[in-house]
C-alpha positions in Angstrom: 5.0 -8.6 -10.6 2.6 -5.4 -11.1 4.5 -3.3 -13.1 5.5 -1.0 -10.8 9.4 -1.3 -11.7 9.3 1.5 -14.5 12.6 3.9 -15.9 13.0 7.8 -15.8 12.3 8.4 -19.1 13.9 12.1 -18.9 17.0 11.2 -17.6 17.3 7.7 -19.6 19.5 8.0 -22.0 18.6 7.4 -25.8 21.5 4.5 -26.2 19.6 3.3 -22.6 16.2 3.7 -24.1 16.9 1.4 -27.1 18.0 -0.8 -25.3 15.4 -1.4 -23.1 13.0 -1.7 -25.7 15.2 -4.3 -27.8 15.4 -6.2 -24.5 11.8 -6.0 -24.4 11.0 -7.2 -27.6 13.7 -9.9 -27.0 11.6 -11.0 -23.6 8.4 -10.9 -25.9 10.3 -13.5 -28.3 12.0 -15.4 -25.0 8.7 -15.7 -23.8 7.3 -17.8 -27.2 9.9 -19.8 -27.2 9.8 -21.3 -23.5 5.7 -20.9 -23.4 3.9 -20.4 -26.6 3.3 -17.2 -28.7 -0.8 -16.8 -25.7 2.0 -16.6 -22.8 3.8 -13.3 -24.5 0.7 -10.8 -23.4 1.6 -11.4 -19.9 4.9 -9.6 -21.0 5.6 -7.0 -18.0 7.9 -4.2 -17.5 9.2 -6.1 -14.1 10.7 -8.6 -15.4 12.1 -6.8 -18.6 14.4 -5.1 -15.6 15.1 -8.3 -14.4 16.5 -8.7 -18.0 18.7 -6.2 -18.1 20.0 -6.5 -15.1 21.0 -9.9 -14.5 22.2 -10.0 -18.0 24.8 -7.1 -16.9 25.5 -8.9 -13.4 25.8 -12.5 -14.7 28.2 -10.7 -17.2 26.0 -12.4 -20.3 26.6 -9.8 -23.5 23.2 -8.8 -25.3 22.8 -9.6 -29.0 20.5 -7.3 -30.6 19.3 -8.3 -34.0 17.1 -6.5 -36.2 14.3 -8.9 -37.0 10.3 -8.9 -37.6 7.6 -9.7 -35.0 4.0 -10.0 -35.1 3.2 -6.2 -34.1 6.2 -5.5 -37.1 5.6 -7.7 -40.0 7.1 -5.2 -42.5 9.6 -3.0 -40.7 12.3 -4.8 -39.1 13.4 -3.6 -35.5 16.0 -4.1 -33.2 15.4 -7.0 -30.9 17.7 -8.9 -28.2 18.5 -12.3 -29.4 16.0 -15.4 -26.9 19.0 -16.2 -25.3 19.0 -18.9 -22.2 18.7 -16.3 -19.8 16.0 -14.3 -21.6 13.8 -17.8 -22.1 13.5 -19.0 -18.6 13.0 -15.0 -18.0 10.1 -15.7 -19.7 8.9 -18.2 -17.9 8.8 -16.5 -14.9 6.7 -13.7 -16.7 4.5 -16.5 -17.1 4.2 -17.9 -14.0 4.2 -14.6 -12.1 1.1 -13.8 -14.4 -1.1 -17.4 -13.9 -0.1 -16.7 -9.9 -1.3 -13.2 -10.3 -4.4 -14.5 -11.9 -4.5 -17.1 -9.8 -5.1 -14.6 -7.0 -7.4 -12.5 -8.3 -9.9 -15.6 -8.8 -9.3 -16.2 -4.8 -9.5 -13.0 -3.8 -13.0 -12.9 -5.9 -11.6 -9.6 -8.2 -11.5 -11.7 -11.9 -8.9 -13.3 -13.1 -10.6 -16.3 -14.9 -10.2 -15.7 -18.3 -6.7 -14.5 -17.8 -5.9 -18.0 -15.4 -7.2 -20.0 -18.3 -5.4 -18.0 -21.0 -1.8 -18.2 -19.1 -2.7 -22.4 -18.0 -0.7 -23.8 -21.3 2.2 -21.5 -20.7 2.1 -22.1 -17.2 2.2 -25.8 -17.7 5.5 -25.3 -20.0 7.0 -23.2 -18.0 6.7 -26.0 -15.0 7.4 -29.2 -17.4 11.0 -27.1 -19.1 11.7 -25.5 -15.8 10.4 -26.8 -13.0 12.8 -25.6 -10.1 12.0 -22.2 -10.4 8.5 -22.7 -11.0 8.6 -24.0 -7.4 10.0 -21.2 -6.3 7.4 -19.0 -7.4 4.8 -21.7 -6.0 6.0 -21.9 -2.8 6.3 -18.1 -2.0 3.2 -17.7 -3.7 1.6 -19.7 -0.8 3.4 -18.5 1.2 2.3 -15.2 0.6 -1.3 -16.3 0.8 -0.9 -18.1 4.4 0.7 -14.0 5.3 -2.6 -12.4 3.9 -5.2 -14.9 5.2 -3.4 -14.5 8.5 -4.6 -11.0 8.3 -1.2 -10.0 9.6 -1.3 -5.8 11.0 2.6 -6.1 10.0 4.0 -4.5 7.2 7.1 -6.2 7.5 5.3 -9.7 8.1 2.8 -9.1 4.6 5.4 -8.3 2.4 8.1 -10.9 3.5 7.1 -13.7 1.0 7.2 -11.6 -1.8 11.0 -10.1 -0.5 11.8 -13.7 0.1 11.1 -14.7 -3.5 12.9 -12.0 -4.9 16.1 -13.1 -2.9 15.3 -16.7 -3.9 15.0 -15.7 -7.2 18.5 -13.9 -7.4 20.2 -17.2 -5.8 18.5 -19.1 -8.3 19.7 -17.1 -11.6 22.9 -16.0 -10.1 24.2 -19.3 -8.8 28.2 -18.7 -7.9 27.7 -15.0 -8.8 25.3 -14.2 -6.2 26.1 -12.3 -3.0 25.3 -10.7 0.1 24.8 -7.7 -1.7 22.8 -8.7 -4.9 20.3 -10.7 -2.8 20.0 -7.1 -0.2 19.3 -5.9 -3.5 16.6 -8.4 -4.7 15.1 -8.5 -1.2 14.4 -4.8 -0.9 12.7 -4.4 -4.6 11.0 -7.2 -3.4 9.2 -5.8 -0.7 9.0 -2.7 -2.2 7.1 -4.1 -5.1 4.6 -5.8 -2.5 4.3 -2.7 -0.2 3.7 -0.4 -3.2 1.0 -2.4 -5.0 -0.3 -2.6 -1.5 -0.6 1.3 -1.0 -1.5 1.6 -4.5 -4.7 -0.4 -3.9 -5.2 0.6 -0.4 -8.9 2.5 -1.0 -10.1 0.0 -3.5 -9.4 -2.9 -0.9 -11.0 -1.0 2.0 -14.2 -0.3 -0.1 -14.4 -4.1 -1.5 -13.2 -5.5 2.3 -10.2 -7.4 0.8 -6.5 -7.8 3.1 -5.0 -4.7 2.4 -1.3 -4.3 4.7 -1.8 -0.5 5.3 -5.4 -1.2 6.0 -4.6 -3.8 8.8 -1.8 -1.7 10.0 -3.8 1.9 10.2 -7.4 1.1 9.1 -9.0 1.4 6.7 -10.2 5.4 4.8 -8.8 7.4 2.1 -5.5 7.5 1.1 -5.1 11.4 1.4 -6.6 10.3 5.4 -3.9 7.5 5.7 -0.4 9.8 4.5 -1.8 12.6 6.5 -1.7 10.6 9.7 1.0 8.1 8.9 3.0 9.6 6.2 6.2 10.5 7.7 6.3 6.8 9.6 5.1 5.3 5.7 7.8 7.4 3.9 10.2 6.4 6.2 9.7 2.3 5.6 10.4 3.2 1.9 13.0 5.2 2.8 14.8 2.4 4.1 14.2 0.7 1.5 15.8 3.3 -0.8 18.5 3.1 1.6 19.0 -0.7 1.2 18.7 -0.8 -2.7 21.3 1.5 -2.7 23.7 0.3 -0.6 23.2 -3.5 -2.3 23.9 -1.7 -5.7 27.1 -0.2 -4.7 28.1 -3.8 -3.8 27.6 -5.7 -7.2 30.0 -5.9 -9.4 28.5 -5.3 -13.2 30.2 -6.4 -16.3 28.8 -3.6 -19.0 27.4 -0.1 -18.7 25.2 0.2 -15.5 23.4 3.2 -16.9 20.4 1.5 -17.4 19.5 -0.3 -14.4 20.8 3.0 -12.0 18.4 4.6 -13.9 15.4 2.3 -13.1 16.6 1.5 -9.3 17.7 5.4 -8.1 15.2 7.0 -10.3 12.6 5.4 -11.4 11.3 3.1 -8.5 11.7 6.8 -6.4 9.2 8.3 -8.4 6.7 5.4 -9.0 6.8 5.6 -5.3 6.1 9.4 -4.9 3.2 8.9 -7.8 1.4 6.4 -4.9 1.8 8.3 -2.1 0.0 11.8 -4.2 -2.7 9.2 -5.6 -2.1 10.4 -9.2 -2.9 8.0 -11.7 0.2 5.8 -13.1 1.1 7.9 -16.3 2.2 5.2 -19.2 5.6 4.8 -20.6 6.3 5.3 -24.2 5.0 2.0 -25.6 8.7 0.0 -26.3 7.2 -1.6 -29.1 6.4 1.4 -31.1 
């Protein structure tokens, strides 16, 4: 994950807003408890969705508690209780991150101190749950087979990554997944590949790393690369758009949907018209504050 899967903080509302932070706070804790107390600075907006919105599909009620952390020794805030769901959420946080680290050593960018700092958690995470560590594992390389391939397809690049995703929503889901919750998974999936992809798209064509808009159009700037490709560009996220929403209307949620609308319809929308101006990411109202 990259962070990329952020809310519309305008049109969020402020019962929404709370409860996005308590949830991330309660992934913060979810993540200590299943890795160690290093593992919680990988803690990423991405999977803090995940949170909330499995918790509403699998129909699992949020308890939020007002309780201390480290960053709020004094003040007491509110914070979702480390349920089940939230601790093995946090061991995907983890894994995701030592992957992601993992990566950036192979692809020579850093990494190192962050692959050492996330190897304890990492090994946790596999020992308590090792199933879905395999999933991440075997996408992961997966994903890396795609890349070293060189591959000029979009579609081809970003499969591993859309593939985890929809292996990922079997795996928590179990009976409750479905046709539609895994069209769901599967298209923030590749989204969330395609967009880091165009995010980066000039820094990998100035270092020569794999880049999937690079293979696919060649490499320049990214102001070059919309205003030759755009409309063809905007319309494979369009479709994307297209498929999250028709995956959403299909899942049956057990609380107030608010929220997750919100990120999906919203939020992933604009993250994705931020990339294709080239403005810098503008950060989100810290949720611990």
């Amino acid at each position: 994950m990259f962070g990329y899967i952020r809310y519309d903080l305008p049109n969020l509302f402020i019962k929404d807003f709370m409860l996005y932070k308590a949830l991330y706070c309660g992934l913060c804790k979810g993540i200590g408890v299943s890795c160690g107390q290093r593992a919680r600075l990988g803690l990423t907006y991405d999977v803090t969705f995940l949170s909330a919105l499995l918790h509403n599909m699998m129909g699992i009620d949020v308890k939020i508690e007002r309780k201390n952390c480290f960053e709020h020794a004094i003040r007491k805030r509110p914070i979702a209780a480390a349920d089940d769901l939230t601790q093995e959420l946090g061991a995907l946080n983890t894994a995701l991150a030592y992957q992601k680290a993992a990566d950036d050593v192979a692809d020579r960018t850093g990494g190192r101190f962050k692959r050492a700092w996330f190897k304890k958690g990492y090994r946790r995470a596999k020992k308590r749950y090792p199933a879905l560590v395999a999933l991440v594992e075997e996408y992961m390389r997966a994903q890396t087979a795609a890349e070293e391939k060189q591959t000029a397809s979009l579609d081809e690049a970003a499969e591993p990554t859309a593939a985890l995703m929809k292996a990922l929503s079997a795996h928590f889901l179990k009976e409750k997944s479905s046709p539609a919750s895994e069209q769901l998974f599967y298209a923030v999936g590749k989204w969330i590949y395609l967009i880091d992809a165009l995010d980066d798209y000039e820094e990998d064509g100035k270092k020569g790393r794999y880049n999937a808009f690079a293979a696919a159009y060649g490499t320049g700037s990214r102001a070059q690369l919309m205003e030759a490709n755009g409309q063809e560009i905007a319309f494979l996220f369009d479709t994307l758009f297209y498929s999250m929403r028709e995956g959403l209307a299909g899942i049956p949620f057990s609380f107030n949907r608010d929220l997750t609308d919100n990120v999906i319809l919203r939020g992933i929308p604009l993250e994705t018209e931020r990339v294709f101006k080239g403005e810098a990411r503008k950060e989100l109202p810290a949720p611990i504050k």
